[in-house]
C-alpha angles and dihedrals in degrees: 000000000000125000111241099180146357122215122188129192120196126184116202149133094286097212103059091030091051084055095044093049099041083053086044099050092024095234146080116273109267090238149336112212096194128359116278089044131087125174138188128191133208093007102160095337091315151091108234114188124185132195145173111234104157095208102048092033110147090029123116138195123200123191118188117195119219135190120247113270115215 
């Protein structure tokens, strides 16, 4: 089994989690579709979203992609 592909999903205040990421990867989110949602792609091989929901804010979500297995 290989991974293919990681996706993360962070809630948080985005704001404050926009600032400490851009410090972190040293560069600007890749796009934010609406306003409470920032994504980057390929950061270290993966696809990292954040977003503010107020009720679910310091949880987290992973997906890892894996190839068929026969």
């Amino acid at each position: 089994m290989r991974i293919q592909r990681v996706y993360s999903a962070i809630e948080a205040d985005i704001g404050v989690a926009k600032a400490f990421y851009t410090r972190v990867f040293g560069r600007r989110p890749d796009h934010g579709p609406i306003e409470n949602l920032i994504r980057r792609r390929d950061t270290a091989g993966a696809h990292i979203q954040i977003l503010q929901n107020e009720e679910n804010t310091g949880s987290s979500a992973c997906t890892v992609v894996v190839s068929k297995e026969d």
